[in-house]
Every structure is written in structure tokens, then in C-alpha cells.
VEXDREN-2710 file (C-alpha; in Angstrom, 1 decimal):
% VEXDREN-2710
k/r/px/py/pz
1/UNK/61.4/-53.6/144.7
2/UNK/61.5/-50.8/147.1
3/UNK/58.9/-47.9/145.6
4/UNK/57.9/-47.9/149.2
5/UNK/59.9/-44.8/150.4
6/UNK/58.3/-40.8/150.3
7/UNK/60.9/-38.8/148.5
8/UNK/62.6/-36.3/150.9
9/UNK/63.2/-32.9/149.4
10/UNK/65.9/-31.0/150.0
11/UNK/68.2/-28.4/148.5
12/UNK/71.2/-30.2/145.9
13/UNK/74.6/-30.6/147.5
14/UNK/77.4/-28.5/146.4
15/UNK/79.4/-30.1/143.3
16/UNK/76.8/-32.7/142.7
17/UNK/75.2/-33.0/139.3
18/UNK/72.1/-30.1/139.1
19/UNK/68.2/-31.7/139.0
20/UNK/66.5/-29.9/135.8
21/UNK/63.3/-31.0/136.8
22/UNK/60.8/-28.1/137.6
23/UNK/60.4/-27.3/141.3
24/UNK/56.9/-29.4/142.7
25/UNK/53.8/-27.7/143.9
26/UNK/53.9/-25.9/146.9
27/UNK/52.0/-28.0/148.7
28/UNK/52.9/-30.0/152.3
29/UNK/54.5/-33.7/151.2
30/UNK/52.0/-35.1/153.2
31/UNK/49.2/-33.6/151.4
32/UNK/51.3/-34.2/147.8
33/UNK/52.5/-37.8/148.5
34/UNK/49.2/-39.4/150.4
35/UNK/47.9/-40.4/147.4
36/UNK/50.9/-42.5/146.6
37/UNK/51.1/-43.7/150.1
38/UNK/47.6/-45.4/150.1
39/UNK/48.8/-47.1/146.5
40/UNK/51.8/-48.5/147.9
41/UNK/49.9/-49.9/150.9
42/UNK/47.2/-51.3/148.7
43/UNK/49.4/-53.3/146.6
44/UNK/51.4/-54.4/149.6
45/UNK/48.3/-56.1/151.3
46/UNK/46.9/-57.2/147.6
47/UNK/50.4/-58.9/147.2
48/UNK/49.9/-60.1/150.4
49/UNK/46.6/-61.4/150.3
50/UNK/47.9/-63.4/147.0
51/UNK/50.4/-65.2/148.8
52/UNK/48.2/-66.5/151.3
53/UNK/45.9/-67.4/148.9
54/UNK/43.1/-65.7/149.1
55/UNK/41.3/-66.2/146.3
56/UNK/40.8/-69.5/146.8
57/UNK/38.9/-69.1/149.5
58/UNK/36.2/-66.8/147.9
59/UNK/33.1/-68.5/146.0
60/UNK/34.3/-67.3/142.6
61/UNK/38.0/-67.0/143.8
62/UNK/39.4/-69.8/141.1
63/UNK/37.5/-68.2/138.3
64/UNK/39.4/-65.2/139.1
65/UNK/42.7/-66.6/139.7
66/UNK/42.6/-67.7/136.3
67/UNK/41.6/-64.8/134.7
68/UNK/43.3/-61.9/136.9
69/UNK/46.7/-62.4/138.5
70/UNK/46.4/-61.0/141.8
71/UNK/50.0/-60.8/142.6
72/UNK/51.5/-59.4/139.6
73/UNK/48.5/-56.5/139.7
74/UNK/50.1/-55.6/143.1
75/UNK/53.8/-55.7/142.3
76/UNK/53.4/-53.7/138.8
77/UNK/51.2/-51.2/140.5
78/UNK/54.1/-51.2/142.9
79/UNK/56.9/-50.7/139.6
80/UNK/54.5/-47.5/138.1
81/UNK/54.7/-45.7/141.4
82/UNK/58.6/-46.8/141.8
83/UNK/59.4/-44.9/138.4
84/UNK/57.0/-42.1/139.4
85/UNK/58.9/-41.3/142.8
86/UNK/62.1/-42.8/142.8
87/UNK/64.3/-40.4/139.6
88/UNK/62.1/-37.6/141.4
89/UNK/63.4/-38.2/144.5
90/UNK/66.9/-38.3/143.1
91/UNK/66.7/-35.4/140.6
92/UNK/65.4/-33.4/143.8
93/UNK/68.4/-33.9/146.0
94/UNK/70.6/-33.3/142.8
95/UNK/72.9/-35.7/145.1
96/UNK/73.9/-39.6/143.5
97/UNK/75.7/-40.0/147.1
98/UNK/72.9/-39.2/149.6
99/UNK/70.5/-40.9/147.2
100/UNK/72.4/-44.3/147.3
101/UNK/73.1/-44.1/151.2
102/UNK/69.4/-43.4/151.6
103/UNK/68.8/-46.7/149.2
104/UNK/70.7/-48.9/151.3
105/UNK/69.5/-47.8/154.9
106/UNK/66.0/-47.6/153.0
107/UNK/66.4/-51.6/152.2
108/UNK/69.4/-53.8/153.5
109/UNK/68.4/-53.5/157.1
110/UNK/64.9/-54.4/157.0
111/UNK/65.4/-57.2/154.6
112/UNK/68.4/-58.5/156.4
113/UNK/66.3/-58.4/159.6
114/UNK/63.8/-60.0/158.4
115/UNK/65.9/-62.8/156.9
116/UNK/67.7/-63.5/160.6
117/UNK/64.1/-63.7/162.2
118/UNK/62.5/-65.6/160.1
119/UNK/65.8/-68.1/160.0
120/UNK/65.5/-68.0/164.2
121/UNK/61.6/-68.5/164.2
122/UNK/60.9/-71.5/160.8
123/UNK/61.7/-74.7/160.9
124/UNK/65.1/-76.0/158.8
125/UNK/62.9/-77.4/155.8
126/UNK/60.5/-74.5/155.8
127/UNK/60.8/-73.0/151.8
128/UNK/60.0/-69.2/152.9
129/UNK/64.0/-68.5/153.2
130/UNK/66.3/-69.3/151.4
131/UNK/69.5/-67.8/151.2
132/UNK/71.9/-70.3/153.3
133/UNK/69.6/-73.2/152.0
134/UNK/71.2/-73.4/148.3
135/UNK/73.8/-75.8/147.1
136/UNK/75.7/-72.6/147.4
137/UNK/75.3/-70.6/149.9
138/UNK/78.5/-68.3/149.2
139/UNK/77.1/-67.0/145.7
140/UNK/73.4/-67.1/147.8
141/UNK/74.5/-64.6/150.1
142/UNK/76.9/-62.9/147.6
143/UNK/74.0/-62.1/145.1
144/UNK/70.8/-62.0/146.9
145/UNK/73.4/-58.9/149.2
146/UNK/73.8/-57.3/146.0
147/UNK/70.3/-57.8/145.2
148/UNK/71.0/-58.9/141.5
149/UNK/70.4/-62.3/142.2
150/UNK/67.4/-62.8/139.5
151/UNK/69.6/-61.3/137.0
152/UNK/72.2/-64.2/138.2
153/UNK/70.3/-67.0/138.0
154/UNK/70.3/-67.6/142.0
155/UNK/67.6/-68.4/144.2
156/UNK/66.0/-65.6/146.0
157/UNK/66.8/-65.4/149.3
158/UNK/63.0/-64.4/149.8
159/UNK/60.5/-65.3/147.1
160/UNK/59.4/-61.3/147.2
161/UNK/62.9/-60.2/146.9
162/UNK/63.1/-61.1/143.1
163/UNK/61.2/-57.8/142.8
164/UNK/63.7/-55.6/144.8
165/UNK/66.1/-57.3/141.9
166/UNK/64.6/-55.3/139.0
167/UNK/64.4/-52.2/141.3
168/UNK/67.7/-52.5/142.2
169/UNK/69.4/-52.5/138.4
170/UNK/66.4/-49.6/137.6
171/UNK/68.2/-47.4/140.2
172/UNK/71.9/-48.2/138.4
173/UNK/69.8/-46.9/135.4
174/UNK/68.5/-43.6/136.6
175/UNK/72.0/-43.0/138.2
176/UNK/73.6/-43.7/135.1
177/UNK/71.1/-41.4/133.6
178/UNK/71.3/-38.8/136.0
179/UNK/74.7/-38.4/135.3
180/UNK/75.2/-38.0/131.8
181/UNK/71.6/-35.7/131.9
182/UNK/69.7/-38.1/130.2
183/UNK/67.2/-38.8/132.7
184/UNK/64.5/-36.5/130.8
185/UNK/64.1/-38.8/128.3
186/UNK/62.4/-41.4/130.6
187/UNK/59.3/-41.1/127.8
188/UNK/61.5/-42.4/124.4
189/UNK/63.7/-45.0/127.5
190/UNK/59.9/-46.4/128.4
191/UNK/58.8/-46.7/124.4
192/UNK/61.8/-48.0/123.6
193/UNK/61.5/-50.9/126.4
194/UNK/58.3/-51.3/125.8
195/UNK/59.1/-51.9/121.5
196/UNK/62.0/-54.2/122.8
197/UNK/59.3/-56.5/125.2
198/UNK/57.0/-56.1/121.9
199/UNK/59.3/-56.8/119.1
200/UNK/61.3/-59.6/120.4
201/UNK/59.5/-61.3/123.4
202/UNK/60.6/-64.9/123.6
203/UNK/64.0/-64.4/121.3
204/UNK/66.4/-64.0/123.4
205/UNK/67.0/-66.5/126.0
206/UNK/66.9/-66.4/129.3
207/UNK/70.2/-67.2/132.0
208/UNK/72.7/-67.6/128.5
209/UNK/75.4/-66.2/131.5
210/UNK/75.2/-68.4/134.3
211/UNK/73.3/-71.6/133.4
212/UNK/74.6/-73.7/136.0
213/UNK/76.2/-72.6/139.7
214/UNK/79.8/-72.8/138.2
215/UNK/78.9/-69.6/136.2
216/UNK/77.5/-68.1/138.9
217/UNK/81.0/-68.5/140.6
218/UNK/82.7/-67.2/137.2
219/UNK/80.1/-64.1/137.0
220/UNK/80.7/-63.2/140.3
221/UNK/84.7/-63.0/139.8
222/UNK/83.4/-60.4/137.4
223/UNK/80.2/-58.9/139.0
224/UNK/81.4/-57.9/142.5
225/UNK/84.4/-55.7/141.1
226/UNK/82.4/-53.8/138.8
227/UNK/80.1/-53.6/141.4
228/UNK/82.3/-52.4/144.2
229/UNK/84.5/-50.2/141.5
230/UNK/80.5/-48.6/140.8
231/UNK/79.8/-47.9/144.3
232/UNK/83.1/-46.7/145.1
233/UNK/82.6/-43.6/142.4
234/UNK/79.2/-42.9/143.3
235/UNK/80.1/-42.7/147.0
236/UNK/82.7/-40.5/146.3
237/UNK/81.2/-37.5/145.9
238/UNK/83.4/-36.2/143.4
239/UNK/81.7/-35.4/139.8
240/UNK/83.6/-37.7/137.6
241/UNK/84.2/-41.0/140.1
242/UNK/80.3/-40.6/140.3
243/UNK/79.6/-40.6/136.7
244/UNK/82.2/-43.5/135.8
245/UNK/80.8/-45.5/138.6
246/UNK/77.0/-44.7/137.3
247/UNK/78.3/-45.7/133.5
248/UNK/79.6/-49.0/135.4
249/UNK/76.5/-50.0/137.7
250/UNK/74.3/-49.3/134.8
251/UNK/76.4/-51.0/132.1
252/UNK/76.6/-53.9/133.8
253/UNK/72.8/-53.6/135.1
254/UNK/72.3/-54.0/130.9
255/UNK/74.3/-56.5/130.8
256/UNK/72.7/-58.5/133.0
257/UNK/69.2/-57.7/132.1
258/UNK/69.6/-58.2/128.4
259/UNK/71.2/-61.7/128.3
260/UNK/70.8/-63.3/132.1
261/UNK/67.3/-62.7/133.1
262/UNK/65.4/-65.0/134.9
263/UNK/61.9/-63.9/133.4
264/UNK/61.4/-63.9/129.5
265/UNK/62.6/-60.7/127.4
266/UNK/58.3/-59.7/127.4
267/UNK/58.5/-59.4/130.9
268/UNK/62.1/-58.1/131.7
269/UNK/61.9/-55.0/129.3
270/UNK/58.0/-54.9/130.4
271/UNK/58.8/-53.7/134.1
272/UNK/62.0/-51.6/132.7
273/UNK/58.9/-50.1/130.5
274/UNK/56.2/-49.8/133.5
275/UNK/58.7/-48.1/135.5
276/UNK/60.0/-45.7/132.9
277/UNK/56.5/-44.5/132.2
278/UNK/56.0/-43.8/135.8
279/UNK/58.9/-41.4/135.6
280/UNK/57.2/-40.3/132.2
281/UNK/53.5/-39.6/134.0
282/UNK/55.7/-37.7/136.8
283/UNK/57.1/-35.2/134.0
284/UNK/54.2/-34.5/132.1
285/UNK/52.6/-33.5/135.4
286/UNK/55.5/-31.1/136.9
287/UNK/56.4/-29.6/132.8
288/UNK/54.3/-28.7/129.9
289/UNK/57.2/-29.0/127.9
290/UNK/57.5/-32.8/126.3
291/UNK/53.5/-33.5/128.1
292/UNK/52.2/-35.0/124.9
293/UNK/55.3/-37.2/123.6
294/UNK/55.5/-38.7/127.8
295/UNK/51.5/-38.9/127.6
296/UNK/51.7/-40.9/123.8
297/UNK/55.0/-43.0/125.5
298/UNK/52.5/-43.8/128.3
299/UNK/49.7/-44.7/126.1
300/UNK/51.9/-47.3/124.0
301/UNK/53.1/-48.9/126.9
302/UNK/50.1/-49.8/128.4
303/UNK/49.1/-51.0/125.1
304/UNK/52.2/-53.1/124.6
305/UNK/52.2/-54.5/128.6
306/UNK/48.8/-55.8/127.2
307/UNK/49.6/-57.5/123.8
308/UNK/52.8/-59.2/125.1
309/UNK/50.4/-61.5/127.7
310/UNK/48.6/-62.0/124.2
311/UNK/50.8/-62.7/122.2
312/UNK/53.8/-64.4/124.7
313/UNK/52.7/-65.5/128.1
314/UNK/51.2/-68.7/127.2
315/UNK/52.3/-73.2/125.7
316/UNK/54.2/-73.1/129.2
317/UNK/56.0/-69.8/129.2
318/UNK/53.5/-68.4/131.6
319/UNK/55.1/-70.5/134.3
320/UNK/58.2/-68.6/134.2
321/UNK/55.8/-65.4/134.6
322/UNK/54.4/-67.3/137.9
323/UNK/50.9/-66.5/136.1
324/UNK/47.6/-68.8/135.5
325/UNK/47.6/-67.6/131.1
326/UNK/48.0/-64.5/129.3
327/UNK/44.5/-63.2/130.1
328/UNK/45.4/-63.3/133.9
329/UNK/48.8/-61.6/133.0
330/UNK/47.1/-58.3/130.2
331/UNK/44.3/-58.1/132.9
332/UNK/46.4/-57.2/135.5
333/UNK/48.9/-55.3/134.2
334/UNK/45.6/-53.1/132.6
335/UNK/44.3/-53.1/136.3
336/UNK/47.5/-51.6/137.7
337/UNK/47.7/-48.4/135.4
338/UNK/44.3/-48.2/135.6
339/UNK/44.4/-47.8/139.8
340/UNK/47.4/-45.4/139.4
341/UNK/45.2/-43.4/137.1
342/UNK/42.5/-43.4/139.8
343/UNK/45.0/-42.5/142.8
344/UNK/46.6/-40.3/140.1
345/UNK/43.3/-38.2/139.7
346/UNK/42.5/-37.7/143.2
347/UNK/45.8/-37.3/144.0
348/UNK/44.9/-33.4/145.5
349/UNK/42.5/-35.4/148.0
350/UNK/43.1/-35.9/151.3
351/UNK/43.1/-39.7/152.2
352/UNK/42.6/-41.6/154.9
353/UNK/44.8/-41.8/157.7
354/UNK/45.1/-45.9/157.2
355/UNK/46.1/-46.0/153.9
356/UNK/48.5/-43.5/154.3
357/UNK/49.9/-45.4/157.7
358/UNK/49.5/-48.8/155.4
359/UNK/51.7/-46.9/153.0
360/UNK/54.5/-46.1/155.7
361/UNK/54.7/-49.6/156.8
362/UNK/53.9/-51.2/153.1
363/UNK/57.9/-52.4/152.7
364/UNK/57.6/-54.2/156.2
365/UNK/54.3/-55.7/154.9
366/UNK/56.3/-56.8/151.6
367/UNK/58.8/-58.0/153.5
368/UNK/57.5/-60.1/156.3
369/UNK/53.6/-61.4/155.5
370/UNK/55.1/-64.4/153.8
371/UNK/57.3/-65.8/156.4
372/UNK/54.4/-64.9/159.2
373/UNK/52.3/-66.9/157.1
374/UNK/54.7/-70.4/157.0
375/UNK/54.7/-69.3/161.0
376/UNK/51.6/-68.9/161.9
377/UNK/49.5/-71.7/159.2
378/UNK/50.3/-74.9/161.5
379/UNK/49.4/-73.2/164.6
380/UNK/46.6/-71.0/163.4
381/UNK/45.4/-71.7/159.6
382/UNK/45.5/-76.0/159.8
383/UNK/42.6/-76.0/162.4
384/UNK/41.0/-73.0/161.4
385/UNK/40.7/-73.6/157.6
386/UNK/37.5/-76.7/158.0
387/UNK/34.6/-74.1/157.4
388/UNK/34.0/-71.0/155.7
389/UNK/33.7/-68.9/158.9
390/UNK/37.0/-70.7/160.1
391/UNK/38.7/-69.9/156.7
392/UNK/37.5/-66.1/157.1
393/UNK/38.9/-66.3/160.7
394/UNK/42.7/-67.4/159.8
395/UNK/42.4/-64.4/156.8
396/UNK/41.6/-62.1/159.1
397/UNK/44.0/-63.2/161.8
398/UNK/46.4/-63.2/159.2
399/UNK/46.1/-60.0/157.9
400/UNK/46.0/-58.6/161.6
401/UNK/48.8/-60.2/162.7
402/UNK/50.7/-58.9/159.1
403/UNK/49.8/-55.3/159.8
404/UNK/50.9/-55.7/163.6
405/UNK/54.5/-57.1/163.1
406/UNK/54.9/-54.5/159.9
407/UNK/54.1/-52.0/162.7
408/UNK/56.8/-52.7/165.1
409/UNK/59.2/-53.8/162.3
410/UNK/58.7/-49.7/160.8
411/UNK/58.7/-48.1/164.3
412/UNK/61.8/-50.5/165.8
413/UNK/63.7/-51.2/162.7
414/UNK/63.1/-48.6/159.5
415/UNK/62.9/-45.2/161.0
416/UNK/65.6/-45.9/163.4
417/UNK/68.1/-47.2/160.4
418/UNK/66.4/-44.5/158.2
419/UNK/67.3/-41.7/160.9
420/UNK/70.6/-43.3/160.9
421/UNK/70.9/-42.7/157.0
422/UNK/70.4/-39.4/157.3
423/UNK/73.2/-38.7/159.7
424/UNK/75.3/-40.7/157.6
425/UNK/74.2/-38.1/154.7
426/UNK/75.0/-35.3/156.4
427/UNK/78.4/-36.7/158.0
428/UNK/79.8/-37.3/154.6
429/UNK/78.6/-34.2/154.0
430/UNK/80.3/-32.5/155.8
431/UNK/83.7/-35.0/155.9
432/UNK/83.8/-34.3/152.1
433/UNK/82.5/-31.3/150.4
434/UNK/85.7/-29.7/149.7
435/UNK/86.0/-32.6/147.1
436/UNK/83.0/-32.5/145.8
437/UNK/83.6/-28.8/144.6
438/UNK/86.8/-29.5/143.3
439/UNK/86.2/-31.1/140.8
440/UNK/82.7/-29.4/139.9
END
């Protein structure tokens, strides 16, 4: 999932399909984008702070467990500010190219450095990676480099990565969208997933594609060509190859989604419907026009993210969900719109200056706290974890130690490969504008 990024603005390249959203208030990005800042580093250290396992070290922690799902409040808070920033950040650069180079430098680096440390640093048997520790570790690396792997039925390479899964086929959506100007309907695309999660919930099964690691090899026969034929057209910079490619990365992002998902149909077209609505929230607040249809689209999918832990996410299915019951599951998923709707409201605030640094180094913090944790628990958390002081101790070591690596991890790794993506931008660019006008 990588809702992590501040949108950069800039003027639409030549030849590339025209943004129609209206022009954002003239005030600095800092000022405009804190708020969203200190929500992403929130639900980076609450996600955090699940995995280690916080909770169960509080007085009334495993009451709460049971009742409130810590980790999936973080990583749908983290899907509603996704769909709020991402199709703005695209429809603002009017460019599918620069968008989808800014993607990759944005994720693949981090995440593959992270991987090779953490593959140096914990022992062979140690669960935290494992992408080359499959019975198969061609398709492993194959699909977890593609980042479809949940929609595969493959291992994640990280546990957290299964997130950056659904973010990844949501971008082939609002490409695909983009193109064909369909994007302002995000408010009838989130109802409509959210009716789908409602209406048919546990119908459809899950994986009918790849059941077994043979498939996976047959998928794949299929999956990269499309893929690579998708990402050849929207790097090409020419208006048609773009718009063939987006129909191809989102057709098969569909595909995959509708009949090989890892997670039930409630949850699946739940995040497609969470995200969606975050685009929705974004237009109602940039364009009177439409307001009260994306406001009513909002409304019922909070309402419907809510009845399918009701009426689904329970007799075993809420293991699939990685949730305690469907009260933990509706309680959560309410707690995340209703945090957005408080950063949302005070989003003309100023904030302060460490959530909006936690914010800049929240995909780090995503990325690495659950690795540093397998690192650092027999050395730090075994002899530490025999009182209650000693148990506050390794937490707040922990999260120290999280916050420092994430740190050096944004200043050595993202905004040098970031900075990087941006002269690749402008290099192609400049290599090949000519086509790009051709054919416009």
C-alpha cells in the first residue's frame, strides 16, 4: 500500500491526457498536505505498534484486541488517504508516464532494500521474509516484484506487503480510468464496490485461479505479458499505447481481484470501496458540482464497510480477515473514517512538526518495524519482557529504534531514489515529447 507519498504538482505534459479536476487552493503544500502527513504517520506507528503487540501488554489490552482490530484501523485509515491523494496526484500532473515512474522509484527501492537487509541481518528460519523462502521462489520473486502477489495466491514476500498488493491493482484502476475520463466518477465506482462487498460477500470464492503453485506457474505465463505489454503503453508516452496499456493493467487488475483474491469478496471490494471514497471526499472538497452524490457515496460506504463485519466476518471467515470477530473488524473500519474526518476538519491547521516528519518517513516505518522487531526481540524484548516496567522499556526501545532506522532509511534510501525519479521524469521528457504530440 503506498498512500505514503505528498502529491507533487506540476503543470501536465504536452500530449498527455488533460486533469479536469479543479485547480487546489492556493495555499503552500506544506500547509495543504500536513494534515494528511500526520494521518499517514499515525497509522504507520498504530500498525506498528499492532505487530509488536502492543495491546497485550496494556491492563485492558485483550479486551480491546477482541473488540477493535488495531491493525486493520491503521491500514484502512492508510487506503482512505491513498484514494484521497493518489488520482489527485495523477490527475494533477495530467501525465500516466511520470506518474508510474514516480510509483516505482516511490516503492521498489525501499521495499527491495529492505528485503536484502533484512535477508543479511535474520536468521534462515526467521518468518519476517519470505520471498526466496517458498517452495517456489521463481513465482515468489516474480509476483511479490510485480506486487500482485495476494491477487496470485503467493506468499508475501513481507507480511505488510499484501497491502501494497491492493494499492498496486487500485493504481491500474485510476490509470485505466484516467484514460478513458472516467476517473470523475470515483463516487458511483466507490458505491458500486461497496453494493458488490454488500450484496455478495462470501459468494464468490477466493484463489478459483491459482489454487495450487502449478497455477501460479500457468498464471504467470499469462500475467507478466499483459503486464509488461501494460507498462510498455503507459511508458510510452504516446496517447493511444498509454490508454491500451491502462485498459490492459486494469483489465487484468479485475480479473484478478474478482476471481483470485486472497481475502473474501467483503473485504476485496471493501478496500476497492474505502479507497474510492477517498477520491470521492477529495472531489466534493475541490468542486461543488457532484458534492452531494460523492458525500451520499461516502455515507453508504461507511455504512456498508460496517454491516459486512456484521453480517460476513465471522464461523472462521474472520481468520482470513487476520481479525479477532466482526465487532473488532466494523469497529475499526468506523474508527478509520472517523480519524480522517477529524484530520479532515482541521485540515487548514498547522500541525506539529513530528507528525508531519512521522508522515515523511511513515513508508520506511511500514516497511521496516516488523523485521527490526524479529531483530531486536531475542537480544532486547526476551529479557526485558519479565515486568511491567521491563515490558514498557522494550516498547519504547522498540518504537525508538523503529523511528531511527525509518530515519536513515528516508534520508539514505527514498529521497535519493525519489530525486532520481524525477530526473528520470524529466529525461524522458525531454528524449520523447515529439511523440507524445503526435499522436495528441
Amino acid at each position: 500500500m503506498n498512500s505514503f507519498t505528498t502529491a507533487t504538482v506540476r503543470p501536465p505534459t504536452p500530449g498527455a491526457p488533460s486533469p479536469s479536476s479543479p485547480p487546489a487552493p492556493k495555499t503552500s503544500a506544506a500547509a495543504r498536505l500536513g494534515w494528511l502527513d500526520a494521518l499517514r504517520g499515525f497509522a504507520a506507528l498504530v500498525v506498528a505498534l499492532h505487530h509488536f503487540g502492543i495491546l497485550n501488554m496494556l491492563p485492558a489490552g485483550k479486551f480491546v484486541g477482541r473488540n477493535f482490530d488495531l491493525g486493520l484501523f491503521g491500514v484502512m485509515l492508510f487506503f482512505i488517504v491513498s484514494g484521497y491523494i493518489i488520482p489527485a496526484s495523477l490527475e494533477r500532473r495530467g501525465d500516466v508516464r511520470g506518474f508510474w515512474i514516480g510509483r516505482f522509484f516511490r516503492i521498489h527501492p525501499a521495499l527491495i532494500v529492505t528485503i536484502a537487509l533484512s535477508l543479511l541481518v535474520l536468521p534462515a528460519g526467521d518468518g519476517a521474509i519470505r520471498v526466496l523462502r517458498t517452495g517456489d521462489d521463481l513465482s515468489s520473486l516474480i509476483t511479490n516484484g510485480l506486487l500482485l502477489q495476494d491477487v496470485l495466491g503467493v506468499t508475501n514476500g513481507m507480511n505488510v506487503t499484501w497491502t501494497l498488493c491492493y494499492e498496486m491493482v487500485f493504481y491500474f484502476f485510476v490509470t485505466a480510468l484516467f484514460t478513458r475520463g472516467l476517473h470523475r466518477h470515483s463516487a458511483s465506482i466507490a458505491a458500486l464496490c461497496a453494493a458488490l462487498a454488500l450484496a455478495v460477500g462470501t459468494a464468490v470464492g477466493e484463489r478459483l485461479l491459482t489454487p495450487d503453485p502449478h497455477s501460479v506457474r500457468l498464471a504467470l505465463l499469462v500475467v507478466v505479458p499483459v503486464v509488461l505489454a501494460g507498462f510498455a503503453g503507459v511508458l510510452s508516452g504516446r496517447p493511444g499505447p498509454t490508454r491500451a496499456g491502462a485498459l490492459l493493467l486494469g483489465g487484468l487488475g479485475l480479473v484478478l481481484v474478482t476471481l483470485n483474491s486472497r481475502a473474501p469478496w467483503y473485504e476485496t471490494w471493501t478496500i476497492f470501496a474505502t479507497m474510492f471514497a477517498g477520491t470521492a471526499v477529495y472531489r466534493a472538497q475541490h468542486s461543488a458540482r457532484g458534492r452531494v452524490p460523492s458525500l451520499l457515496a461516502c455515507g453508504f460506504v461507511i455504512v456498508s464497510g460496517v454491516l459486512v463485519g456484521w453480517l460476513y466476518n465471522r464461523n472462521g471467515l474472520q481468520d482470513h480477515t487476520w481479525t479477532p470477530g466482526w465487532l473488532s473488524w466494523s469497529s475499526a473500519y468506523l474508527a478509520a473514517w472517523a480519524v480522517f474526518g477529524l484530520g479532515f476538519l482541521l485540515r487548514r491547521r498547522s500541525f506539529p512538526r513530528v507528525l508531519t516528519w512521522l508522515g515523511a518517513i511513515s513508508f520506511s516505518v511500514y516497511l521496516v518495524h516488523v523485521p527490526l522487531a524479529h531483530a531486536l526481540a531475542p537480544v532486547l524484548g526476551a529479557p526485558l519482557s519479565h515486568s511491567a516496567w521491563g515490558r514498557a522499556a522494550w516498547a519504547l526501545l522498540f518504537v525508538a529504534a523503529v523511528l531511527l532506522v525509518s530515519h536513515l532509511m528516508y534520508r539514505l534510501v527514498e529521497i535519493p531514489v525519489q530525486n532520481l525519479g524525477k530526473r528520470v521524469q524529466k529525461a524522458a521528457a525531454r528524449r520523447w515529447p515529439a511523440a507524445a504530440r503526435e499522436d495528441g
